[in-house]
C-alpha positions as CSV (number, residue, x, y, z in Angstrom):
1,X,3.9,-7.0,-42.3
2,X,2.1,-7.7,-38.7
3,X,3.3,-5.7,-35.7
4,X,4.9,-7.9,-34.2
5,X,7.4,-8.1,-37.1
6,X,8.1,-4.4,-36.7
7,X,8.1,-4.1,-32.6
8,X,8.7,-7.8,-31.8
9,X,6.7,-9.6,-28.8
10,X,6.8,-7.0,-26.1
11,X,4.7,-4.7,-27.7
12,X,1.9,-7.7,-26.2
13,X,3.2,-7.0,-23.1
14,X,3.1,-3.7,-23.1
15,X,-0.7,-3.7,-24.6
16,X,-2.0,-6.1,-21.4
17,X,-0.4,-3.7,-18.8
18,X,-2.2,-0.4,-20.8
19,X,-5.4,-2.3,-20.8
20,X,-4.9,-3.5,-17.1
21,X,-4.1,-0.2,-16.2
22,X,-7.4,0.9,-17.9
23,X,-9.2,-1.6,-16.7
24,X,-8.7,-2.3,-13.4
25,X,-9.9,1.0,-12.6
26,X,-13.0,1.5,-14.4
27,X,-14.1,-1.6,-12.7
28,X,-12.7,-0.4,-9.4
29,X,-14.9,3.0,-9.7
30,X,-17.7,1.0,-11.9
31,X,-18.1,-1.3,-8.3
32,X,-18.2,1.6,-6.0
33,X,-20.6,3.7,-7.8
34,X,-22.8,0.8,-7.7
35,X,-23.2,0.2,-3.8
36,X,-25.3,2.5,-1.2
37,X,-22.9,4.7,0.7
38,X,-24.3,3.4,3.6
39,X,-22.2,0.2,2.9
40,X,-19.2,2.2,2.8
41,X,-19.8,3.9,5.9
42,X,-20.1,0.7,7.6
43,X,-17.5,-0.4,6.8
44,X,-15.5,2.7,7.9
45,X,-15.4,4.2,4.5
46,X,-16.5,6.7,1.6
47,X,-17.8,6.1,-1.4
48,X,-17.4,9.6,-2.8
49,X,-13.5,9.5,-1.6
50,X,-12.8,6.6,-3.3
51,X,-14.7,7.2,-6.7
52,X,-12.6,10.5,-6.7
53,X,-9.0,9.1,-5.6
54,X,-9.6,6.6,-8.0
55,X,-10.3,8.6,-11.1
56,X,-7.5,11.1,-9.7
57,X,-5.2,7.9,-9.4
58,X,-6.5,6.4,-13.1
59,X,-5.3,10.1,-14.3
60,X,-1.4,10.0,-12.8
61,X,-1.2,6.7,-14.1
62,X,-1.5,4.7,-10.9
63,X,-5.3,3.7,-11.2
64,X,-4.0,-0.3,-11.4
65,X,-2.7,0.2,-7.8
66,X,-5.4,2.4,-6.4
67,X,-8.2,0.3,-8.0
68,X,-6.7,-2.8,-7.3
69,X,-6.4,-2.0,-3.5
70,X,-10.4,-1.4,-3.6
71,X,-10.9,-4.9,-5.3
72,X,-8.9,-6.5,-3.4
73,X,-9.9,-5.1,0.6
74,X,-12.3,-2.5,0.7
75,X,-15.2,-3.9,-1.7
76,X,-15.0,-7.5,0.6
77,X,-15.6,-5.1,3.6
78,X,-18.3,-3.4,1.9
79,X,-20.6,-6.4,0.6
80,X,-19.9,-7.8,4.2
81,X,-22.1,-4.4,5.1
82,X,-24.1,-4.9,2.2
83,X,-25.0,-8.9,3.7
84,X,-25.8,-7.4,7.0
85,X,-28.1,-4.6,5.6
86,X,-29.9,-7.0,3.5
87,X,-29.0,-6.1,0.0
């Protein structure tokens, strides 16, 4: 017997929004640990407050939302920085 006999199709469902959840994050904190915190600050940022309300997000369960808002508009700000510092 294969799971999805026993707990039907949605358990795939439920498995890509667990890993996305995971995910999403890690990459999320994995991407601001990696640039200078001089990018962050100029782009009117912290990279030490957003490492830590990440990983505090990731741990009430709303890391996908937290980590997603990085991806998706503070990272572009910071590489902008990064592009003007020459890095």
């Amino acid at each position: 017997m294969v799971p999805s006999e026993i707990f039907g199709p949605d358990i795939f469902v439920v498995l890509i929004v667990l890993f996305c959840s995971v995910v999403v994050p890690i990459w999320a904190i994995a991407d601001a640990a990696s640039r200078p915190p001089v990018a962050f600050s100029g782009a009117g940022s912290n990279k030490t407050a957003w490492i830590a309300a990440i990983v505090v997000a990731l741990l009430l369960g709303l890391g996908f939302f937290l980590g997603g808002f990085y991806l998706l508009f503070t990272k572009p700000k910071v590489s902008r920085q990064m592009e003007r510092l020459g890095r």
